[in-house]
N, C-alpha and C positions, 0 to 999 in steps of 0.2 A: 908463231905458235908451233908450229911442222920442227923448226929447229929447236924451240922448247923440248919437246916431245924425243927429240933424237937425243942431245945430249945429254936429257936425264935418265933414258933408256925407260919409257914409258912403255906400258903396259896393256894400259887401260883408261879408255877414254869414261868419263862420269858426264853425261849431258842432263844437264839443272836447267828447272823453272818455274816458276811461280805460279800458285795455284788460285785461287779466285781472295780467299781470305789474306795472304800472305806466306806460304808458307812452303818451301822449297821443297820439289819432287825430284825426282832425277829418275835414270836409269843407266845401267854399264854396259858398251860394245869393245871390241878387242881394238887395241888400235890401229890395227889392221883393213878396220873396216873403216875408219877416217881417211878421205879424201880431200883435195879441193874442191871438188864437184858436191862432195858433202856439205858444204858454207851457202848452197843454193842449191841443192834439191829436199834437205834435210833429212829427218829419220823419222819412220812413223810409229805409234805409239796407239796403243788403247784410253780414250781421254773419257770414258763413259764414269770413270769414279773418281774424278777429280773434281773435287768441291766446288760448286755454283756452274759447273763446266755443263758439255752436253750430253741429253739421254742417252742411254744404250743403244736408239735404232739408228744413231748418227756421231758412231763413237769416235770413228778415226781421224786421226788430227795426225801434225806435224810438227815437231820441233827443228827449228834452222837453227845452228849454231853461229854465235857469235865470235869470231877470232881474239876479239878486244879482251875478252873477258876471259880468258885462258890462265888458270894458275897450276901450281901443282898441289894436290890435297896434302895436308901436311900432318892428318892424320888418319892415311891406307898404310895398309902392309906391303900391300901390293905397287908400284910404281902409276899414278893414276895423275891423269892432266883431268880437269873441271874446267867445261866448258859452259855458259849460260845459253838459253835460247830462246827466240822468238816463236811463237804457232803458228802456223798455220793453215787452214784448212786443205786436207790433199786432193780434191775434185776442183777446185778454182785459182789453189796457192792463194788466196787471198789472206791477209793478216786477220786473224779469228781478232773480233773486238774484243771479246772479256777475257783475253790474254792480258795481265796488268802491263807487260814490258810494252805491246804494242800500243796500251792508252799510253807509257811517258813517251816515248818515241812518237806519235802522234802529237803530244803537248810542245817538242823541244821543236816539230817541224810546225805547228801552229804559230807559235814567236816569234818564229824567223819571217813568217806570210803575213803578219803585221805592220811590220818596217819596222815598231817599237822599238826591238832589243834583237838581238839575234844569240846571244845564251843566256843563259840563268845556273848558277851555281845556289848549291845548296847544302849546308854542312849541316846535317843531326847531330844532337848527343844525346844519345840511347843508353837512359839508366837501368842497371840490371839487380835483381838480386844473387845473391850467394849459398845456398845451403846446404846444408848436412844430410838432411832428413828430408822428404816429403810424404805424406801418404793424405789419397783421399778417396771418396767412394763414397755414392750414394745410392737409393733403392728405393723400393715400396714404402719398408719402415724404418727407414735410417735416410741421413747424411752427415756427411764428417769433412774433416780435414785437419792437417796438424805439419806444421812447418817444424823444423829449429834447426841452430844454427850455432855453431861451438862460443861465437860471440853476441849471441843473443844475451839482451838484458835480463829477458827474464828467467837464463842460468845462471843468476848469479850466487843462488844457495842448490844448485843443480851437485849431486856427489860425480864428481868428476876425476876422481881417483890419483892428485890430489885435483882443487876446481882454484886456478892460478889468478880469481879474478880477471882485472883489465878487458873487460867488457863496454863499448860501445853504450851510452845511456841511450834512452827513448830519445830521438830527435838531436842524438850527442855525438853521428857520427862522421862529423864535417869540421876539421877530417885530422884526428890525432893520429900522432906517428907509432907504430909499433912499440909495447906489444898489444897495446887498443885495437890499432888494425890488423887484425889477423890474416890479411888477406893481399898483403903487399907481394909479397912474389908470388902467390898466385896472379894476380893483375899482371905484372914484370911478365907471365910467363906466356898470357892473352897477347898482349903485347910484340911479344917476341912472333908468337906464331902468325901475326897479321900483318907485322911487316915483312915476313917469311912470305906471304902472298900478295904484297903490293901495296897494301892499307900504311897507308902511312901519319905514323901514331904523331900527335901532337902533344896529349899529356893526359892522364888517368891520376886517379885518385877516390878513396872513400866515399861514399855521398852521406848527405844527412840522417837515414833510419840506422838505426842497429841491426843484428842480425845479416850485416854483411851486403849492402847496398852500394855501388859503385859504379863508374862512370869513366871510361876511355871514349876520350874524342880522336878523330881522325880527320884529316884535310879533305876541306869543302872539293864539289868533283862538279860537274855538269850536271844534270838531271835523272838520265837513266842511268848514268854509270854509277852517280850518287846513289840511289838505290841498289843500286847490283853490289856496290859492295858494303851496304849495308844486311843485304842479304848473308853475305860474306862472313861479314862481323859476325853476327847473332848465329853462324854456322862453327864458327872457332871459337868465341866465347863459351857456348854450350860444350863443345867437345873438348877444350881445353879445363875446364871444370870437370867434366865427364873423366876423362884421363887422369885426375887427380884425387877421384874418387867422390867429389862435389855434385854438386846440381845449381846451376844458374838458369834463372827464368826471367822475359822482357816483361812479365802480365803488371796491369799497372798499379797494383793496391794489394801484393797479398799479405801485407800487417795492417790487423786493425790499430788504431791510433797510437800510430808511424806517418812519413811523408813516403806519396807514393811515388812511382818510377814514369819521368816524362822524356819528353824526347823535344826539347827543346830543337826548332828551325833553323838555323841562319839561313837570309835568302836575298840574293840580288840579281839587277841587271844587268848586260852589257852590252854594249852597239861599237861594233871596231874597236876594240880593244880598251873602252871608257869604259868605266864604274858608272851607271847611270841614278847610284842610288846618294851620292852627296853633292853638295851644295850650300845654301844661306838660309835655308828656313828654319825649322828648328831642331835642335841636336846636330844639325851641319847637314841636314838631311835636303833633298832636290823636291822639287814638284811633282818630280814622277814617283817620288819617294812617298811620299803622304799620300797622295791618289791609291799608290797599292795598299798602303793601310788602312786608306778607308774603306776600297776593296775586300781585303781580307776579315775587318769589323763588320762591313754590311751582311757579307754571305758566312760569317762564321757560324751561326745557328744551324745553315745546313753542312757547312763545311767540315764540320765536326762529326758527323757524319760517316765521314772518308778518314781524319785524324785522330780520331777516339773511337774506333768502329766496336767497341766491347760494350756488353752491360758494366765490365768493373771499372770501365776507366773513368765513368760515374760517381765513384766511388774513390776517385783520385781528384776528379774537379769537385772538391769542396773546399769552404773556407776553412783558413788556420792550417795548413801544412804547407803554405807556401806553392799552393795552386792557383793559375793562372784561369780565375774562373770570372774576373774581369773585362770584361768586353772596350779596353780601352788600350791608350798605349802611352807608354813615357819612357825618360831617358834612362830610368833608374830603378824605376819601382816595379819589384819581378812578381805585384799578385795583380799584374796587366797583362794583358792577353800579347800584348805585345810592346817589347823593350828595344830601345835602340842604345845596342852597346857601343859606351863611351872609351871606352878603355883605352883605341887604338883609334890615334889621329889620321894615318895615312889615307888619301881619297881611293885608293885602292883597296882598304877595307873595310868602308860604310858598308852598312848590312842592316837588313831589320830582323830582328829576330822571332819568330811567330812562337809564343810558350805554350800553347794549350795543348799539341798530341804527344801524345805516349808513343812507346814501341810496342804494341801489338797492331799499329796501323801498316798495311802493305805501303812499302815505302813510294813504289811507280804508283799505285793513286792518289795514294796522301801529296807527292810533290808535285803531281802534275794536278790538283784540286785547288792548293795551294796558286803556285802560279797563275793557274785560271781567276780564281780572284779578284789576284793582283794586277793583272792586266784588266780583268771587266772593270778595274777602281779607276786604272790609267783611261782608260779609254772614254769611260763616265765623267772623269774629272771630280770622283766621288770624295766629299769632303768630309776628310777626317772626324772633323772636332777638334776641342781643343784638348791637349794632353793634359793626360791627370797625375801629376809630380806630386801628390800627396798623398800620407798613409790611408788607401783605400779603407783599410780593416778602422780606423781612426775616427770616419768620418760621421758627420752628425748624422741621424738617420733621413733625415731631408734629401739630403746630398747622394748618402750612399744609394735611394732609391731610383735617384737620379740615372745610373750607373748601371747598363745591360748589365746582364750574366750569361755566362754558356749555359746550355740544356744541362736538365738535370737527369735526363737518362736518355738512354739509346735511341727508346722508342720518339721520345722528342725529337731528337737530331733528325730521325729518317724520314717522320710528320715533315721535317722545315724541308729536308732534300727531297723529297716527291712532290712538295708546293712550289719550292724554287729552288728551277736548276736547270733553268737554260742557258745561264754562263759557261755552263761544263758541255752545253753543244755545241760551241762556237768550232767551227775547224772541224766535226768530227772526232772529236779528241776521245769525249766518252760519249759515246751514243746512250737514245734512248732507252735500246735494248740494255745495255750495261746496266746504267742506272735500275731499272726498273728491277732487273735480274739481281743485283746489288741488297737491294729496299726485299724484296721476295728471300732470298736467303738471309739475311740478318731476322727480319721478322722470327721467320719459320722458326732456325735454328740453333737462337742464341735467347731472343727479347722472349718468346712465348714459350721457351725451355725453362725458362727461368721463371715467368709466369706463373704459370700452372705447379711448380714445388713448393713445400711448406719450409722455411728457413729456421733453422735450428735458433734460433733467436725469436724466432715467433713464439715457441714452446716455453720460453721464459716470460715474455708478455703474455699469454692468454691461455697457459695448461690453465689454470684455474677460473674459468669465465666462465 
């Protein structure tokens, strides 16, 4: 990192981390004031206004930097190394729990103290939108909002001075080639700046909605690094739209009937160097394999909780757009909560796929919630069921009632995670305090926000009652 920093004649150090929701802080020291001794005494901070964090009479915290996680920002003026980091309390130096990076790092050291597996890799694909436009704002006697986007469907008699067509239909944008996709070197140019920092692109392309929905995968990482640079990601994506004059956002629904934006899992185990996730059972998948799925089906209700932490991504788990609001899993059929990709034979790539969160989830508790699951399923010997290989939306209604479903809103998921969730205390991993802390700010700040406003859709159902 030290030699990073010298021969790109660095400047300035940016120390980043994560805030209780997800959502990256930082602040900047000269890099002069980086040390060795800096990597364990770390740098102190006022943490009194960091979201879900602590009150004011017990403000001061610590951020340790991490060396691993060192890139250079690809979009300062100024010559700047981004460093990531852990908290920690400065009267104990102990690791602050409801620091997300110390719950995945608590999860990845949990693993290894079971004998089970000693890592877990885990590759997201975080769908994003694209737009041109946003404005919104609400009040006493108002709320609004208004998206668009140069290939939005519904500009298609927009005077656009001249309007060239070739517009993406509703649900038509997976995925034609230019000039439909408007948005190909822009992607090409996300792309570019991410492996400019390490992120190594696998393949991108258009996603399903119109208006500019899309989707760059990058290679599966370990647990917390998997998160760090997904933090990464949705830090260049944003900016690299930003620099182009665009606006990209990960929120999971903002077209109404559109398909919304998920964040598809991949997730496996390993113990010395073996894939612990294939085998003879079914899709080539192991015993340990199915045990986590049915781990991840039993505790999905609250688990979603932590992987759809939004009122809107509610509003993404519904039927008909290709949501995973299914509580089962098969080899094939993607409105299962969870898919075992066939595609690639190697036993070095069996994976299961977990479909149901989105990207507004913080990635270090979604992975390490996940996990926790998977291992409560191994360890229970929790039985799946049998896979459902057939068109769920298809089915008689007998059948289909047969068939869980995820929560249909927030307030649901965090009912099933304050009922059950003591899988997630196994190890320490996330304490009681988290959780409860967790359950207290989503309530307060989001479910009961939204609560108590009248929805401009209401005023169409009931001005006249």
């Amino acid at each position: 990192m030290i030699a990073l920093a010298k021969d790109n004649d660095v400047r300035w150090v940016d120390l980043r981390f994560s805030d209780f929701p997800g959502t990256w802080q930082h602040f900047s020291i000269p890099i002069r004031g980086l040390t060795e001794e800096s990597f364990a005494t770390g740098f102190p901070f006022d943490g009194s206004s960091i979201r879900g964090w602590k009150s004011i009479d017990e403000s001061d915290m610590l951020v340790v930097p991490d060396p691993a996680t060192a890139f250079l920002d690809p979009f300062s003026r100024h010559p700047t190394i981004v460093l990531v980091g852990n908290i920690r309390d400065p009267i104990t130096h102990q690791d602050y729990n409801r620091d997300p990076r110390n719950v995945a790092a608590r999860a990845e050291e949990y693993l290894k103290s079971t004998g089970l597996a000693d890592t877990v890799y885990f590759g997201p694909e975080a769908e994003f939108f694209i737009f041109d436009d946003v404005k919104y704002g609400q009040g006493t006697n108002y709320a609004h909002y208004q998206v668009d986007s140069v290939e939005g469907a519904w500009n298609t008699d927009t005077d656009e001075g001249p309007n060239l067509g070739h517009k993406p239909r509703v649900k038509g944008g997976y995925f034609p080639c230019p000039p439909v996709d408007a948005f190909q070197d822009l992607r090409l140019d996300m792309c570019e700046n991410l492996e400019k920092i390490g992120i190594e692109i696998e393949r991108q392309h258009h996603e399903v909605a119109t208006g500019g929905q899309a989707e760059i995968n990058f290679k599966y990482d370990k647990l917390t690094r998997c998160a760090d640079k997904l933090m990464a990601f949705k830090y260049v994506v944003k900016n690299t739209a930003h620099q182009a004059g665009k606006t990209a956002t990960f929120m999971p629904k903002p077209l109404f009937e559109d398909n919304g934006s998920g964040m598809h899992c991949h997730f496996s185990l390993w113990k010395d160097g073996k894939n612990l996730m294939g085998g003879e059972r079914y899709a080539g998948l192991s015993d340990e394999a199915l045990y986590a799925i049915g781990g991840i089906l039993k505790h999905a209700p609250a688990l979603v909780a932590f992987t759809n932490p939004t009122t809107i991504s509610y509003k993404r788990l519904v039927a008909g757009f290709e949501a995973p609001v299914n509580l089962a899993y098969s080899a094939r059929n993607r409105s299962a909560a969870i898919r075992i990709p066939v595609g690639e034979s190697s036993p070095a790539s069996k994976r299961i796929e977990f479909r149901c969160p989105d990207p507004s989830a913080n990635p270090y508790f979604a992975f390490a919630a996940i996990m926790m699951a998977a291992l409560d399923g191994i360890q229970n010997k929790t039985d799946p069921g049998e896979p459902l290989d057939k068109d769920i939306y298809d089915l008689p209604p007998e059948e289909k009632a047969l068939v869980p479903s995820t929560p249909f809103s927030l307030n649901e998921a965090l009912n099933n995670l304050e009922a059950s969730h003591e899988w997630l205390l196994k190890g320490d991993v996330f304490t009681e305090d988290t959780i409860k802390a967790w359950i207290h700010f989503k309530r307060t700040t989001e479910v009961d926000a939204i609560r108590i406003r009248p929805h401009p859709y209401e005023f169409a159902l009931y001005y006249d009652c």
